[in-house]
N, C-alpha and C positions, 0 to 999 in steps of 0.2 A: 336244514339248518334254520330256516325262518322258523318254522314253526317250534321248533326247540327255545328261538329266542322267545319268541310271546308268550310260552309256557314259563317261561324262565321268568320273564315280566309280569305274569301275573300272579308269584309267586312273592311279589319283593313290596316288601311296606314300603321302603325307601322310593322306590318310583310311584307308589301310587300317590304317596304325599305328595311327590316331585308335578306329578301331571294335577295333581288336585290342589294345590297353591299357583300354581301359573299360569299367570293371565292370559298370556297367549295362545296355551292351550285349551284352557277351560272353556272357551266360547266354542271351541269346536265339537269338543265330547259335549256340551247342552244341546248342541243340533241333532244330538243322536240320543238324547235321555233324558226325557222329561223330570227333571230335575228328583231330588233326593226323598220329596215327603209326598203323602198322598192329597194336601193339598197343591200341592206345583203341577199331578198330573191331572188334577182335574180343573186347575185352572188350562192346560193345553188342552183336550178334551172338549172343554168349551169351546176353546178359539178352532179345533177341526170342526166341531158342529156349523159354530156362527158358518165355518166356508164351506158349507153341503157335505160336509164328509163323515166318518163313523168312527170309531175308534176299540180295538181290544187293548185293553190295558193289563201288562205282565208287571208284576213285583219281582223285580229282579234279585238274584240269593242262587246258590248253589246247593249240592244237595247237603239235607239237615244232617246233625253226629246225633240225637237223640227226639223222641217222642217228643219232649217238651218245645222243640224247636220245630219242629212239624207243628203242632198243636198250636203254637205262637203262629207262624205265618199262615196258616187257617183262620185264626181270628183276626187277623192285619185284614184279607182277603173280605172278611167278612163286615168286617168295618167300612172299607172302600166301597164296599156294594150301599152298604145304607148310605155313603156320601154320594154317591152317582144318582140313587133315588133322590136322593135331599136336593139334589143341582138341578132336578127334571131331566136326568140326560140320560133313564134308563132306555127309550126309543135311539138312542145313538151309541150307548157305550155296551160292550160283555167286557169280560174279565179274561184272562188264557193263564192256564197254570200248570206248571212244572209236577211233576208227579215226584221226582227226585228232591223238589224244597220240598215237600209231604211227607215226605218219608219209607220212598220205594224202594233205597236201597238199604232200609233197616228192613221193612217188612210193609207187603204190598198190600197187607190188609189194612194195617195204618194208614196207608196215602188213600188206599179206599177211602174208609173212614176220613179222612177233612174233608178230600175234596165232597165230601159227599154234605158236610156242613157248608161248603161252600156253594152249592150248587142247590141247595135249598135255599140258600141267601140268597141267590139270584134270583129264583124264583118269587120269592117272597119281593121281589126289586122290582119285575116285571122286563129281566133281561135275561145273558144267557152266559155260559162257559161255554171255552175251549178248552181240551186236553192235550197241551204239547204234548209232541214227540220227540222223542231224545234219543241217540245212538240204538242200531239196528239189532243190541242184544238185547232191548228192552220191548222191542217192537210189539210182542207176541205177550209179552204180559200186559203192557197199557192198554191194548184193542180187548183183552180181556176185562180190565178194568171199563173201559169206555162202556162197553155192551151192558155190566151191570149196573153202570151209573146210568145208562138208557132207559131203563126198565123201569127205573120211578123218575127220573128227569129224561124227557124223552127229546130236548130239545140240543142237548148236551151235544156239542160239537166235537170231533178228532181231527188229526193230522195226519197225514201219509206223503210220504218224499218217496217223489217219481224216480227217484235214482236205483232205488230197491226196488230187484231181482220179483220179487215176491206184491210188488203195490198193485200191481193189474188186479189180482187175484182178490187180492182186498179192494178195491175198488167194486168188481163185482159183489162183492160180498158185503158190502157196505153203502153202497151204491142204490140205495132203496126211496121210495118217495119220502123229502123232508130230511134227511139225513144230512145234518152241515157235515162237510168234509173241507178239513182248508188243502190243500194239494200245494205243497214245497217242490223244488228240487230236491234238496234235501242238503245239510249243512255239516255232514258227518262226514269225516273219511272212512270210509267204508273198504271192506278189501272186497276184488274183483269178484271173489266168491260169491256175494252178495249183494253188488251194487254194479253197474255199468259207471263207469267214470269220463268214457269221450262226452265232452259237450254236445254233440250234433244228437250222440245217442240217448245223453239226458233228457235235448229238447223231445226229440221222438217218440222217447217215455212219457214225458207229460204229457203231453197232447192227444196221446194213445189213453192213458187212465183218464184225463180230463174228458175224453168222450165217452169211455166208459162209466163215468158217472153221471154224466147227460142222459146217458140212455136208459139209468136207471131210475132217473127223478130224483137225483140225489139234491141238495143247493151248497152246489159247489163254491169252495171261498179259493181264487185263484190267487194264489200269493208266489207273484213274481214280477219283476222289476226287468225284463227282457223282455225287448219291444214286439221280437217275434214272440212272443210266447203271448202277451198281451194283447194283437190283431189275430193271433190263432182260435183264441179263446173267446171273440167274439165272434170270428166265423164259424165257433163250433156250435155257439149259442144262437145264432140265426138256423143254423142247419137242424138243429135240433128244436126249434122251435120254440127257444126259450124268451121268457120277458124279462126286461132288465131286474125287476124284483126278484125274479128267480135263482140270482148266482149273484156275485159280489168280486171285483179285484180286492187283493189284499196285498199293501207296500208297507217297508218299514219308515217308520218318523224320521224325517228329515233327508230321506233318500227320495231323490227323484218328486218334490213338493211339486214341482209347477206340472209335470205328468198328474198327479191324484186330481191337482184342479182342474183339469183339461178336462179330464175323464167324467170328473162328478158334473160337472159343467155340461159334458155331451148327456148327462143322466144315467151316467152309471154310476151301483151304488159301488163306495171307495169305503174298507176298512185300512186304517194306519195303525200300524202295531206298536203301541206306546209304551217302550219300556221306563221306570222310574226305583228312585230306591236307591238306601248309599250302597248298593254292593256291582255299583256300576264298573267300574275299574276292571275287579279280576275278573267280572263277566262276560267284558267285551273282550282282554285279551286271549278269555280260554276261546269264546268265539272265532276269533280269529285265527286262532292258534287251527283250532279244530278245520279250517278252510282257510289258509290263508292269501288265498286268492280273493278272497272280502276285502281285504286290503285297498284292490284296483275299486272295487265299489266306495267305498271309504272314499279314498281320497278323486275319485271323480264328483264324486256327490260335495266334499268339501271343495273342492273347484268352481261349480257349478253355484254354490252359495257364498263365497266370495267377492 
């Protein structure tokens, strides 16, 4: 039923106005969305720099209805890149981009094609992409995508969520020296076919591909916000004999701040995933909608900065 209702909500112009005029609530979705324009995220960007920390910056949007809307948020993407060079902050910022705002579920050779403008932009920045991951029926064609953006951007980073049946296996397979992998639990409801769903055996999963990709000199981007999962990942990283430069935690913006500063403090490096862009609204609810148990994240993290 919850998850019907924020489907429901992210459907409705009338609440987005509702939460997007209200003072009371607008302070709180800012703590989670680097504000609407691509200058607001690169003013926050700066301020994780100034406190030791990194940042991937997502343009938030859904997937595009046509080519010219794919091609627009390509050049948005590509814009933002020459302002991150322009700030000096291509040593601290990449970019992470949706395959679905590109245009994957018109045709996959299109979202090829941006992100592939886009990731020469980076290059040309002197920084990097990431390739989200999005629901487990696209899995097998983005890691196909990823491989052929490797091939001339070899520095191009993916996604894999520990929750799928099938991540070990890609883990080994991707799992090579150099290789950014960010490692999720993964934020899809997934059916049991395909994903493990207990928590204990989610953690178990991660930690099991997280070592597997230690072993293969991959540089893992550990992105989770679970305390065991965050002391695993350094014991896995001594055991493995890695340097702090070698691997990275990865938390989202405004979730658990005084953890990243803890962290970057003890000298590890801390990417924050800084979402920005007006299409914040329907994006956080289908998020939620899609795990609604983000919810308990949410509002602990809003407790915590209160």
């Amino acid at each position: 039923m919850l998850r019907t209702m924020l489907q429901a909500a992210a459907r409705s112009d009338r609440l987005e106005r509702m939460v997007g005029r209200n003072r009371l609530l607008r302070p709180a979705v800012d703590r989670f969305v680097a504000g609407a324009s691509a200058e607001d995220v690169i003013r926050s960007a700066r301020r994780l720099a100034d406190d030791g920390l990194y940042a991937t910056i997502d343009q938030l949007g859904e997937a595009c209805r046509d080519a010219r809307a794919a091609e627009r948020t390509a050049r948005e993407y590509v814009a933002l890149l020459h302002r991150v060079a322009d700030a000096g902050l291509a040593d601290r910022v990449e970019v992470s981009v949706k395959l679905s705002a590109l245009g994957s579920e018109l045709d996959w050779a299109l979202a090829e094609e941006q992100t592939r403008l886009i990731c020469a932009a980076a290059d040309e920045a002197g920084t990097t992409v990431t390739v989200d991951m999005e629901d487990s029926s696209t899995t097998e064609d983005t890691l196909r995508v990823l491989r052929a953006l490797r091939r001339d951007h070899p520095r191009t980073g993916g996604v894999l969520q520990a929750m799928l049946r099938r991540t070990a296996d890609d883990c080994r397979d991707l799992g090579e020296p150099g290789s950014r992998i960010r490692l999720c639990k993964g934020a899809y409801h997934e059916p049991a076919a395909v994903a493990v769903t207990a928590a204990a055996d989610i953690n178990a999963a991660y930690l099991r591909c997280l070592g597997l990709l230690m072993e293969g000199g991959a540089y893992p981007m550990v992105a989770t916000h679970d305390p065991r999962l965050v002391a695993g990942a350094a014991a896995l990283a001594r055991k493995h004999g890695m340097g702090r430069d070698a691997w990275e935690y990865q938390m989202l913006f405004g979730v658990r701040a005084d953890e990243q500063r803890r962290l970057a403090q003890a000298g590890h490096r801390v990417r924050v995933y800084l979402p920005y862009g007006p299409d914040w609204y329907r994006y956080t609810c289908r998020r939620l909608a899609e795990r609604p148990a983000n919810l308990v994240l949410l509002g602990r993290a809003m407790l915590s900065r209160s």
